[in-house]
PQR file with spaces between the fields and no chain letter, atoms N, CA, C, O and H, PARSE charges and radii, in Angstrom:
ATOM       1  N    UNK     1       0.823   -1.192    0.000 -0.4000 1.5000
ATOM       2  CA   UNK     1       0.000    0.000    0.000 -0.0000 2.0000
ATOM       3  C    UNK     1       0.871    1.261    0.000  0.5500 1.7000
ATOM       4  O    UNK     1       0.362    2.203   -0.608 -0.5500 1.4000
ATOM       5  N    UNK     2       2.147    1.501    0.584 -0.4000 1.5000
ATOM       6  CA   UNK     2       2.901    2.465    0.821 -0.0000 2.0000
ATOM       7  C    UNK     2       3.285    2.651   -0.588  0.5500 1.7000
ATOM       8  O    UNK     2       3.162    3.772   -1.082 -0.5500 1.4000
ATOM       9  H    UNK     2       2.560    0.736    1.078  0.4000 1.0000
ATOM      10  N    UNK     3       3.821    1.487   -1.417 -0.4000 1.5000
ATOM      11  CA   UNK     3       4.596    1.704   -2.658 -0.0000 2.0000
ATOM      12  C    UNK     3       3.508    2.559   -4.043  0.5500 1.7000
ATOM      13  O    UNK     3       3.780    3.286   -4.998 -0.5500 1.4000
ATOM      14  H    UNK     3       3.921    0.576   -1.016  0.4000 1.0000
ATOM      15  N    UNK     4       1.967    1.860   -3.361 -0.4000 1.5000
ATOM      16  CA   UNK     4       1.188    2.730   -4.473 -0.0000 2.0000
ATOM      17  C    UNK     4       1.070    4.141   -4.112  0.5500 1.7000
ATOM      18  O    UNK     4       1.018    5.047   -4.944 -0.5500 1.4000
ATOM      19  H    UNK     4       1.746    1.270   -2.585  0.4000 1.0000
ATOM      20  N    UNK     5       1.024    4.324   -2.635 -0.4000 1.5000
ATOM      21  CA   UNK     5       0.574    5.972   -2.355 -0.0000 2.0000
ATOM      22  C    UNK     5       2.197    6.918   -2.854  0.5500 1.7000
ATOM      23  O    UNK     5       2.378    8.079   -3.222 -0.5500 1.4000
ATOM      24  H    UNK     5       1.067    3.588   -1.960  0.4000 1.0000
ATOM      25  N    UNK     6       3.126    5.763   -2.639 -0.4000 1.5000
ATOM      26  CA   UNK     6       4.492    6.977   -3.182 -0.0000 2.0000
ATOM      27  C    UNK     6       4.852    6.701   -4.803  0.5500 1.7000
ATOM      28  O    UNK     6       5.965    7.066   -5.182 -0.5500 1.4000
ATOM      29  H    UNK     6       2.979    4.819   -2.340  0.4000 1.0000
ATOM      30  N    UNK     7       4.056    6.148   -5.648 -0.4000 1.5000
ATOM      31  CA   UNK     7       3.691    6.348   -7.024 -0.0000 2.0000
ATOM      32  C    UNK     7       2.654    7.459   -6.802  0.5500 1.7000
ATOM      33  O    UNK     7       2.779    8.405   -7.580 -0.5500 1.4000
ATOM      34  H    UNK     7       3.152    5.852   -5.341  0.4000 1.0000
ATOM      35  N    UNK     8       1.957    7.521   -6.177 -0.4000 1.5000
ATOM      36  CA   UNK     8       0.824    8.173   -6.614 -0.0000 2.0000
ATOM      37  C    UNK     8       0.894   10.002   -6.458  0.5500 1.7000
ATOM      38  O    UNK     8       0.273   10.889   -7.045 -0.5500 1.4000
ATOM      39  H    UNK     8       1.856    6.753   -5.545  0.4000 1.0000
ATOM      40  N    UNK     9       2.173   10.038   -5.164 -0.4000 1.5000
ATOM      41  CA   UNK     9       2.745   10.880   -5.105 -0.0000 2.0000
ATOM      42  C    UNK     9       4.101   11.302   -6.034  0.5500 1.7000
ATOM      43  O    UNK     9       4.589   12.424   -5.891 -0.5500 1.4000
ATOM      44  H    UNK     9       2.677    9.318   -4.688  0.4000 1.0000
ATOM      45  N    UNK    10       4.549   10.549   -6.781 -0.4000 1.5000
ATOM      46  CA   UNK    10       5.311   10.812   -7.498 -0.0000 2.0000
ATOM      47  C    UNK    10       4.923   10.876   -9.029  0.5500 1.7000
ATOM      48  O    UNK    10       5.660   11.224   -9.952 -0.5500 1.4000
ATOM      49  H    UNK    10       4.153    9.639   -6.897  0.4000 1.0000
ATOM      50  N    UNK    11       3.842   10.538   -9.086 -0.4000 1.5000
ATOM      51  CA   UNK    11       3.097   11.179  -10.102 -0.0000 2.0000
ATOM      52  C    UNK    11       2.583   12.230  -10.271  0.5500 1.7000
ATOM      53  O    UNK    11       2.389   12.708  -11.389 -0.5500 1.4000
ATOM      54  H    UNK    11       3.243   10.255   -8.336  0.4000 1.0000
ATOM      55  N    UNK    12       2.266   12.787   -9.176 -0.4000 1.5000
ATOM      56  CA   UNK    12       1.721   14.094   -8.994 -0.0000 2.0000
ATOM      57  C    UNK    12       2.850   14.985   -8.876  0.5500 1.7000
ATOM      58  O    UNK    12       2.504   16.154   -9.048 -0.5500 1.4000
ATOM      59  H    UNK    12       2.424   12.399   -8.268  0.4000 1.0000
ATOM      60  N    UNK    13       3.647   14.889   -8.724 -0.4000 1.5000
ATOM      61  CA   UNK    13       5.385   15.809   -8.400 -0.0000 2.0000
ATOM      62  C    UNK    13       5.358   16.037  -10.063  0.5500 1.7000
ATOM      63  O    UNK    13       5.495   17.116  -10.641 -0.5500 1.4000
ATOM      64  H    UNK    13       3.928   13.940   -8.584  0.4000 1.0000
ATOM      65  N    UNK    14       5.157   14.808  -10.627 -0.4000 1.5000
ATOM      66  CA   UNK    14       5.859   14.933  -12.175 -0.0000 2.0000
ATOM      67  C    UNK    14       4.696   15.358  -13.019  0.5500 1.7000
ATOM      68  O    UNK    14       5.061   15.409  -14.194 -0.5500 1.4000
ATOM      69  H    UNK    14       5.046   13.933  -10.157  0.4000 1.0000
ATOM      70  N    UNK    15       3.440   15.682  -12.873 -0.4000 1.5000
ATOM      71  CA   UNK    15       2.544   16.611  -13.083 -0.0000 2.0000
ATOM      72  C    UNK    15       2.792   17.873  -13.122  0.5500 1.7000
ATOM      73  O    UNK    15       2.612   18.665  -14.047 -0.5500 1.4000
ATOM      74  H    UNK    15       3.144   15.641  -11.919  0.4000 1.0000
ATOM      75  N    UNK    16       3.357   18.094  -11.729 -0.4000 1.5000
ATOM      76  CA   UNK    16       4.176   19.822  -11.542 -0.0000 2.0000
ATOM      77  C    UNK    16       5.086   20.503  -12.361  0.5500 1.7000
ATOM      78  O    UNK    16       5.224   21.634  -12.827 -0.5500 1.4000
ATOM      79  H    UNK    16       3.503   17.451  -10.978  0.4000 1.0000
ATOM      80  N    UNK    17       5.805   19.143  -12.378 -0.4000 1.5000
ATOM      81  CA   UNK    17       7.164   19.245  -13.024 -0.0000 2.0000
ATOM      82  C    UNK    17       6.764   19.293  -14.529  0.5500 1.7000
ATOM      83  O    UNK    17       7.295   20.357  -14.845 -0.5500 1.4000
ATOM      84  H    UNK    17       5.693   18.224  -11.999  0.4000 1.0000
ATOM      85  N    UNK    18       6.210   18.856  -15.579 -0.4000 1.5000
ATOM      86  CA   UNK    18       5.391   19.102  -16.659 -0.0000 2.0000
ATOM      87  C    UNK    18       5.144   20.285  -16.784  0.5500 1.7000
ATOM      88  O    UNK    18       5.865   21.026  -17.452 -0.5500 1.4000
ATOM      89  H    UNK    18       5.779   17.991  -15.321  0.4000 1.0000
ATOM      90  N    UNK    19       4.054   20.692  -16.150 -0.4000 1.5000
ATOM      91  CA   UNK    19       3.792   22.170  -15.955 -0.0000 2.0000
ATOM      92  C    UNK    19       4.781   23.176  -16.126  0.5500 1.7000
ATOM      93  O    UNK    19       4.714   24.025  -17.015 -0.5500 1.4000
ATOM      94  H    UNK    19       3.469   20.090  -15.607  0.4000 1.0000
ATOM      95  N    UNK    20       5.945   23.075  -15.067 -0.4000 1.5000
ATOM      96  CA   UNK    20       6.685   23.877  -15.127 -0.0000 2.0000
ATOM      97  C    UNK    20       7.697   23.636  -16.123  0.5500 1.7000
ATOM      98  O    UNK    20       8.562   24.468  -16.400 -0.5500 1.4000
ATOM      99  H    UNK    20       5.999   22.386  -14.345  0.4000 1.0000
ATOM     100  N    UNK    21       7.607   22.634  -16.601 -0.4000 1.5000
ATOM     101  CA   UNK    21       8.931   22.159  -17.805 -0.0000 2.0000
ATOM     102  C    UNK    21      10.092   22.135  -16.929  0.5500 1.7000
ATOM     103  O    UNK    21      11.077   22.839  -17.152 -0.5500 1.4000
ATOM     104  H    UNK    21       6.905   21.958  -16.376  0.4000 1.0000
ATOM     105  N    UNK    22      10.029   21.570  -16.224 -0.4000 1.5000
ATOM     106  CA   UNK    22      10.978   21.178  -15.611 -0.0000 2.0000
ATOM     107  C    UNK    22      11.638   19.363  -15.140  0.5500 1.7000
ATOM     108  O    UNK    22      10.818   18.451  -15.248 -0.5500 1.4000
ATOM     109  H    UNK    22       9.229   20.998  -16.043  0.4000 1.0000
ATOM     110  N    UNK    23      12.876   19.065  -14.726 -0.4000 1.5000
ATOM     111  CA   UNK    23      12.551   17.399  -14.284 -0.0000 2.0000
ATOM     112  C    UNK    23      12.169   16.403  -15.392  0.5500 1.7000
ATOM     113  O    UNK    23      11.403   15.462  -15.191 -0.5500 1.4000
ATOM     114  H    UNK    23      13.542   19.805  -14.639  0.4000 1.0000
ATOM     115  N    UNK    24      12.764   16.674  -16.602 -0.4000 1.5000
ATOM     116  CA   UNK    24      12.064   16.096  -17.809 -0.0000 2.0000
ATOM     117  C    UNK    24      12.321   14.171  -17.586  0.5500 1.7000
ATOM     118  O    UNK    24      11.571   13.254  -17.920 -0.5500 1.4000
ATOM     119  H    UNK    24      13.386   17.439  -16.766  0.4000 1.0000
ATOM     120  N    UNK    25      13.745   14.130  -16.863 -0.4000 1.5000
ATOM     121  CA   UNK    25      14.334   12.983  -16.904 -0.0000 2.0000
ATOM     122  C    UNK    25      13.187   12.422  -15.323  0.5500 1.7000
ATOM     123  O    UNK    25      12.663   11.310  -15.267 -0.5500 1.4000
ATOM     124  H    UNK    25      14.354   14.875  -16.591  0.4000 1.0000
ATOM     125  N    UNK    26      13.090   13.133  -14.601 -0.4000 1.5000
ATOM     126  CA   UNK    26      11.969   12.757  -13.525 -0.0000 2.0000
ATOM     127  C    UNK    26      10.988   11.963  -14.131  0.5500 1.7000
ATOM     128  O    UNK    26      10.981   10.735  -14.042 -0.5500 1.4000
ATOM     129  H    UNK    26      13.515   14.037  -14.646  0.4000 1.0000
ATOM     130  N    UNK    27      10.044   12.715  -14.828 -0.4000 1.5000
ATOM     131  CA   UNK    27       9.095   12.439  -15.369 -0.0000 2.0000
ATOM     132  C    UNK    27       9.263   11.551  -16.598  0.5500 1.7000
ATOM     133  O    UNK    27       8.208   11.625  -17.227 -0.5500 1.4000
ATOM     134  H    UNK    27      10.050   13.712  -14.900  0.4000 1.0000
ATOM     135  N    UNK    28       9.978   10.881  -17.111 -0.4000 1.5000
ATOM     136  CA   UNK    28      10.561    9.494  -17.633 -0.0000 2.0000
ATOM     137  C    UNK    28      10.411    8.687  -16.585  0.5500 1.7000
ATOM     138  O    UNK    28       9.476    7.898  -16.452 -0.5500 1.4000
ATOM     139  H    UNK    28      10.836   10.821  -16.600  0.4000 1.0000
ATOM     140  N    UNK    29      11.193    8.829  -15.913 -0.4000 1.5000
ATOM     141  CA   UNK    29      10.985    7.832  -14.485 -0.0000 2.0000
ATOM     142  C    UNK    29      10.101    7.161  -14.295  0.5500 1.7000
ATOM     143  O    UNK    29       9.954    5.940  -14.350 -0.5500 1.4000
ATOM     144  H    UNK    29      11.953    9.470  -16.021  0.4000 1.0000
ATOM     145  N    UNK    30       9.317    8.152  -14.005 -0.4000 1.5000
ATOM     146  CA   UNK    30       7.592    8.367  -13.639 -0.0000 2.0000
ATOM     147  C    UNK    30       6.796    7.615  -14.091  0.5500 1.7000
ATOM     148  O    UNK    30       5.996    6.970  -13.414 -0.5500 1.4000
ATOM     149  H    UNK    30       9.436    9.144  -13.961  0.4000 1.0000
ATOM     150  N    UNK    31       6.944    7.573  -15.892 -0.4000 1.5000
ATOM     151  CA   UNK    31       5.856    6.938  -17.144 -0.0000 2.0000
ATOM     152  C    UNK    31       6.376    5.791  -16.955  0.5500 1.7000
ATOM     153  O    UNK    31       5.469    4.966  -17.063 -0.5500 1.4000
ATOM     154  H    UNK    31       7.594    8.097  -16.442  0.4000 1.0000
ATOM     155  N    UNK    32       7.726    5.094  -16.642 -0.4000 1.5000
ATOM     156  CA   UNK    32       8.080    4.375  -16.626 -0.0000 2.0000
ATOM     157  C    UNK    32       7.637    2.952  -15.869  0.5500 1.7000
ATOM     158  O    UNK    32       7.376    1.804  -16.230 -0.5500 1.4000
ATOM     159  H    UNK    32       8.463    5.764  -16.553  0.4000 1.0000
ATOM     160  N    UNK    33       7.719    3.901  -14.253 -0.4000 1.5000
ATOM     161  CA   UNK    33       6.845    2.779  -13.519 -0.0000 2.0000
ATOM     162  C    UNK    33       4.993    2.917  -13.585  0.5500 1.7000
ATOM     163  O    UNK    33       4.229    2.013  -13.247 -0.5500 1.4000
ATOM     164  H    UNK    33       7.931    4.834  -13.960  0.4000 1.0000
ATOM     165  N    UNK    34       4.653    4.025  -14.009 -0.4000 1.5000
ATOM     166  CA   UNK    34       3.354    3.560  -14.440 -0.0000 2.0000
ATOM     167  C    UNK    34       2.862    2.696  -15.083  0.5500 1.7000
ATOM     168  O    UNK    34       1.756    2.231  -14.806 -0.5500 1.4000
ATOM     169  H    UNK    34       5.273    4.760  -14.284  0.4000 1.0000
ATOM     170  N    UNK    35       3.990    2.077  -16.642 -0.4000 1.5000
ATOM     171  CA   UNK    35       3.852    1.711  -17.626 -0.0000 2.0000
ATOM     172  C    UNK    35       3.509   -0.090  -16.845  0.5500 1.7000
ATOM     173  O    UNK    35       3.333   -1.099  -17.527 -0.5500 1.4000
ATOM     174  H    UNK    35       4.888    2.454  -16.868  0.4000 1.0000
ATOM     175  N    UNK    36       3.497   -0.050  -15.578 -0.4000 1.5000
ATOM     176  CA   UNK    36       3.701   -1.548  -15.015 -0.0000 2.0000
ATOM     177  C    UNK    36       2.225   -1.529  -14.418  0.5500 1.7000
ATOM     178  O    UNK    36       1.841   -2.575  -13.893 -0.5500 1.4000
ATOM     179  H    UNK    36       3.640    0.770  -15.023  0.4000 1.0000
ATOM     180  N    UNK    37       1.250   -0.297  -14.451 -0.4000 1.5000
ATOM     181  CA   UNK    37      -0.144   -0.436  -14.283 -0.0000 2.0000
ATOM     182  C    UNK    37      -1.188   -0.438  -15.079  0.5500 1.7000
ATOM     183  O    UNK    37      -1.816    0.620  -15.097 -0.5500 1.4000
ATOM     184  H    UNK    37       1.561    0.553  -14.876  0.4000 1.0000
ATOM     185  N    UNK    38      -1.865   -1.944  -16.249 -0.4000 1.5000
ATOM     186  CA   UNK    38      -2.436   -1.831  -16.886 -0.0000 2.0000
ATOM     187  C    UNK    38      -3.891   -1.762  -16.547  0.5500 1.7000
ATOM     188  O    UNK    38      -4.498   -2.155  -15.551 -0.5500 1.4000
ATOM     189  H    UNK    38      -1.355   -2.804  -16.235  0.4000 1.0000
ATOM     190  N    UNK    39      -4.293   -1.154  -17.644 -0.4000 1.5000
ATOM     191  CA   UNK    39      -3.796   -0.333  -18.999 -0.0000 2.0000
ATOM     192  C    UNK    39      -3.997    0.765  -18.682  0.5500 1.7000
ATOM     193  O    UNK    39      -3.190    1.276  -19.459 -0.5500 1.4000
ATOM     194  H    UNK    39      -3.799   -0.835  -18.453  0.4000 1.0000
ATOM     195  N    UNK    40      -4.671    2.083  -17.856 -0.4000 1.5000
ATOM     196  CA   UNK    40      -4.085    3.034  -17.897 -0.0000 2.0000
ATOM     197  C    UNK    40      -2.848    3.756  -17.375  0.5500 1.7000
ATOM     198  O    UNK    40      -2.433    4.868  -17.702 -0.5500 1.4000
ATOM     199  H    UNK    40      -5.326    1.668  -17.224  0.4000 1.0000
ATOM     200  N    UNK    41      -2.380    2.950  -16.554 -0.4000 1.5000
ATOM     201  CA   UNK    41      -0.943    3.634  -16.119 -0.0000 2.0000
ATOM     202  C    UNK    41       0.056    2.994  -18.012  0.5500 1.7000
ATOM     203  O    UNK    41       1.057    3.622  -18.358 -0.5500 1.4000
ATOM     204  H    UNK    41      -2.717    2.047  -16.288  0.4000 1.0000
ATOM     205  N    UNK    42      -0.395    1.956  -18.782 -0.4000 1.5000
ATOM     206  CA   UNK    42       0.245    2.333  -19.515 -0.0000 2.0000
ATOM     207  C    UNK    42       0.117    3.108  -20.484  0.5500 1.7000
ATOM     208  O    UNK    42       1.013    3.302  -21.305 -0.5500 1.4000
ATOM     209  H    UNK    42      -1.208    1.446  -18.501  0.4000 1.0000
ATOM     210  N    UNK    43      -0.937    3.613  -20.511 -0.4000 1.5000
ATOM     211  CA   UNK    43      -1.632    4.188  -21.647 -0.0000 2.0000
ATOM     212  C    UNK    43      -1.243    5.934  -21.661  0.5500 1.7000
ATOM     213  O    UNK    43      -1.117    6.772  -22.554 -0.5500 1.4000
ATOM     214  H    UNK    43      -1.665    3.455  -19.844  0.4000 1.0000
ATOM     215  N    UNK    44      -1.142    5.947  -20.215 -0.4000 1.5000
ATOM     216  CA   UNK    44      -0.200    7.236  -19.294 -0.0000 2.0000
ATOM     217  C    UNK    44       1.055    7.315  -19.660  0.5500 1.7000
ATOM     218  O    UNK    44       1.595    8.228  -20.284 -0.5500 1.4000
ATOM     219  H    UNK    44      -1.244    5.267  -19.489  0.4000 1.0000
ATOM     220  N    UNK    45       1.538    6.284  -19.237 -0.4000 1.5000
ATOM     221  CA   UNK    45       3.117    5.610  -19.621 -0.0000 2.0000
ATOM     222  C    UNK    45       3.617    6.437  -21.146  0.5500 1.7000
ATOM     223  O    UNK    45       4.120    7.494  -21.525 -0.5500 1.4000
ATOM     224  H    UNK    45       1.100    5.542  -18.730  0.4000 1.0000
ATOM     225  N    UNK    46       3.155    5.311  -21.605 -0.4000 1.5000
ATOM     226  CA   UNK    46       3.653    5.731  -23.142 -0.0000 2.0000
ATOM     227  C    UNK    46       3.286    7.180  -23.899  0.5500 1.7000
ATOM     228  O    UNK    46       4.051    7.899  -24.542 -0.5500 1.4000
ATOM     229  H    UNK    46       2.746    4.452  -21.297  0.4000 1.0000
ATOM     230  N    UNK    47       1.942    7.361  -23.628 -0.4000 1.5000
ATOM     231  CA   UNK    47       1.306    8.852  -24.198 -0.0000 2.0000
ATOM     232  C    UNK    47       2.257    9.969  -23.503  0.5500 1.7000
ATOM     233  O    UNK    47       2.419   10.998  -24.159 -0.5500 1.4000
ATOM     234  H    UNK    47       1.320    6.777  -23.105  0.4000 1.0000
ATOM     235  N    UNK    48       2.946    9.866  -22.160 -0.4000 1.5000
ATOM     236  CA   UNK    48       3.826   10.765  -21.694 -0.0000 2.0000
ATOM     237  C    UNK    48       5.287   10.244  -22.553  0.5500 1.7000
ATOM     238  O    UNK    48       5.859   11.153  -23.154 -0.5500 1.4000
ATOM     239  H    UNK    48       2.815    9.030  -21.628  0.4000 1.0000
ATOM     240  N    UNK    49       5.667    9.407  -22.608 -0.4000 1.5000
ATOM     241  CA   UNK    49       7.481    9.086  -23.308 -0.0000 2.0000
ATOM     242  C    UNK    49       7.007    9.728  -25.552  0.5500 1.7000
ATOM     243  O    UNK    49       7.749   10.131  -26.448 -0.5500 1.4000
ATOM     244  H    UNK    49       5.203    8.668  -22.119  0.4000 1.0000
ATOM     245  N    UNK    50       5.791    9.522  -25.508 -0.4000 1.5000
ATOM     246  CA   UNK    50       5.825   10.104  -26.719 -0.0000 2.0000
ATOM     247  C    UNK    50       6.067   11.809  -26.743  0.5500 1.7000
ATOM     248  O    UNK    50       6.863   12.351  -27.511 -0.5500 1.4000
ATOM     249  H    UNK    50       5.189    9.194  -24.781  0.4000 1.0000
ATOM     250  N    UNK    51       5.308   12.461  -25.855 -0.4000 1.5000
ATOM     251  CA   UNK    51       5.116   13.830  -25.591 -0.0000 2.0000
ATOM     252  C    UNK    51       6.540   14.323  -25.199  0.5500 1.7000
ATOM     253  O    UNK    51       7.169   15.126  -25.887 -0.5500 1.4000
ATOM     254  H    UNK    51       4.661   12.021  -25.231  0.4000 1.0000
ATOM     255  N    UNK    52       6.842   13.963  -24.432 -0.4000 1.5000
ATOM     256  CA   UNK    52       8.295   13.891  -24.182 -0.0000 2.0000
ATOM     257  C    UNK    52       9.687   13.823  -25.499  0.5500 1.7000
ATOM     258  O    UNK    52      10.574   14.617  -25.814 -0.5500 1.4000
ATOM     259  H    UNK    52       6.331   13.310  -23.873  0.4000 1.0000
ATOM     260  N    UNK    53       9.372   12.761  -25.876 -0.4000 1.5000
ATOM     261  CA   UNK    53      10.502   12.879  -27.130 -0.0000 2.0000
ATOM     262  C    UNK    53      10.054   14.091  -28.556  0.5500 1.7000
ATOM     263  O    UNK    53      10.596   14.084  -29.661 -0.5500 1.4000
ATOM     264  H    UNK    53       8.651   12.116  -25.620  0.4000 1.0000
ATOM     265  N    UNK    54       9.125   14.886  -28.177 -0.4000 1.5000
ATOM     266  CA   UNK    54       9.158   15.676  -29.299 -0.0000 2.0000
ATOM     267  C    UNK    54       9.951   16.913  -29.327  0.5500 1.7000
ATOM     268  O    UNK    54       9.903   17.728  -28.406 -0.5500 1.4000
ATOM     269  H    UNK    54       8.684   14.892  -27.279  0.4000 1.0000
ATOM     270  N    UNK    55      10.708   17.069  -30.413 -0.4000 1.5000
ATOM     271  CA   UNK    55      11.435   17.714  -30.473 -0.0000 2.0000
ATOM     272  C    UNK    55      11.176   19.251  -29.998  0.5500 1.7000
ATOM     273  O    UNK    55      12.133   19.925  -29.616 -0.5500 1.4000
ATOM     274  H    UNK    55      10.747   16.408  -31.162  0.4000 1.0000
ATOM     275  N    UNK    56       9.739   19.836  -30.034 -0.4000 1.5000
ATOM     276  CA   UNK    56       9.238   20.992  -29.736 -0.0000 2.0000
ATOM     277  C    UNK    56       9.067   21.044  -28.076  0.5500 1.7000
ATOM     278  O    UNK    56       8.865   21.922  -27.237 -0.5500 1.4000
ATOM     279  H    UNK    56       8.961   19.289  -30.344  0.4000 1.0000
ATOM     280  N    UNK    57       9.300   19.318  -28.084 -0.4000 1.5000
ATOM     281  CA   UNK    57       8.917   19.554  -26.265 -0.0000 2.0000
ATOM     282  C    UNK    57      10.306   19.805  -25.825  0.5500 1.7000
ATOM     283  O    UNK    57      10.560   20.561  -24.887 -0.5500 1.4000
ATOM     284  H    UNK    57       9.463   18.604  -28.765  0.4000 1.0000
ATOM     285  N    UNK    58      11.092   19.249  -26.419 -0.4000 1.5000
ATOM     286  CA   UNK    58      12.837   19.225  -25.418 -0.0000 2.0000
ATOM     287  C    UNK    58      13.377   20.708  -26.125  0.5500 1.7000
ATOM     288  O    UNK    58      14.520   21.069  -26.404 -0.5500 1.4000
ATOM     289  H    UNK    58      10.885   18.635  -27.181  0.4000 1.0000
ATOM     290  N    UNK    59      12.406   21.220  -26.247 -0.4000 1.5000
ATOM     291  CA   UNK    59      13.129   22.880  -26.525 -0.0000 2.0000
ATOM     292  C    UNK    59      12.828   23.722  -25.972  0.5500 1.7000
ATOM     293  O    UNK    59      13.537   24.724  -25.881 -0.5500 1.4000
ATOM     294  H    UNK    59      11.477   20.927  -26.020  0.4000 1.0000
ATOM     295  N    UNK    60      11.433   23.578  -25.299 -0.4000 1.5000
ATOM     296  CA   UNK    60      10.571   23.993  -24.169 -0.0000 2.0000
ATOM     297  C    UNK    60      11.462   24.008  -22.883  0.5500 1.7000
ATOM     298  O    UNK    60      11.796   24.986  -22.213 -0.5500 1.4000
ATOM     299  H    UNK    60      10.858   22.763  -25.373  0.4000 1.0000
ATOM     300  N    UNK    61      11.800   22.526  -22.678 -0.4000 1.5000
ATOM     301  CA   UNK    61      12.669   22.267  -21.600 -0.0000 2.0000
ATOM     302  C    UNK    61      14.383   22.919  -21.481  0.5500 1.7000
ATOM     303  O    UNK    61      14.932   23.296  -20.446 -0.5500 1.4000
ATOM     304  H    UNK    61      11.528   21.732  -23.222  0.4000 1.0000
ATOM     305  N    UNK    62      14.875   22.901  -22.655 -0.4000 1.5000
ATOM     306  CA   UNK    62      15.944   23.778  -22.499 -0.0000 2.0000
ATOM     307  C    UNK    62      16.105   25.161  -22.478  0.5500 1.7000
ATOM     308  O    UNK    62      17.157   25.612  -22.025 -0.5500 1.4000
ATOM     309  H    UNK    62      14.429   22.594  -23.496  0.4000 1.0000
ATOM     310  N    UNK    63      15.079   26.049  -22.968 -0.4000 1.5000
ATOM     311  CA   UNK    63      14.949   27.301  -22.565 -0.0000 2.0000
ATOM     312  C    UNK    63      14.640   27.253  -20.842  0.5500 1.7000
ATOM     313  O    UNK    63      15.134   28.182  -20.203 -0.5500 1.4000
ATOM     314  H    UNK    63      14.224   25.683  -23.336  0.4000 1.0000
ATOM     315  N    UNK    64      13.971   26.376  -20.194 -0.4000 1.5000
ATOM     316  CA   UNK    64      13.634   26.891  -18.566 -0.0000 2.0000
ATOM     317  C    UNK    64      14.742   26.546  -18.377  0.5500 1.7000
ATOM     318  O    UNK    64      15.257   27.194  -17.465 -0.5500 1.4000
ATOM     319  H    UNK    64      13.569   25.621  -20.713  0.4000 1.0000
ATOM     320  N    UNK    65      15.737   25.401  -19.059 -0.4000 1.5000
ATOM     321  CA   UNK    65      17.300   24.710  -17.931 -0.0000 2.0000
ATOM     322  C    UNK    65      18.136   26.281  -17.895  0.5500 1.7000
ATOM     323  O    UNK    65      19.205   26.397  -17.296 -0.5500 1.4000
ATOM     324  H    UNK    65      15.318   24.876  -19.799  0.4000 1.0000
């Protein structure tokens, strides 16, 4: 029970972190172990590692670094 409430909290960190464009490699992390809760933690999972690898997104992220 502890391990889901500190996913559940670390999902929500990397929500923030989105927002702010920040923690990009966090929020990999993140989709990562979701991707082990089917099907919407994978459906989360992957729809975030796609959003993520776009090139318009990792430019976003290097203007806030």
């Amino acid at each position: 029970m502890l391990s889901i409430w500190a996913l559940v909290f670390c999902t929500f960190l990397s929500g923030r972190s989105l927002a702010q464009r920040k923690r990009r490699t966090f929020s990999f992390v993140v989709a990562t172990l979701q991707c082990l809760f089917f099907p919407l933690g994978t459906v989360l999972g992957v729809f975030t590692f796609i959003v993520l690898n776009r090139d318009s997104v990792r430019r976003l992220y290097e203007e806030n670094h």
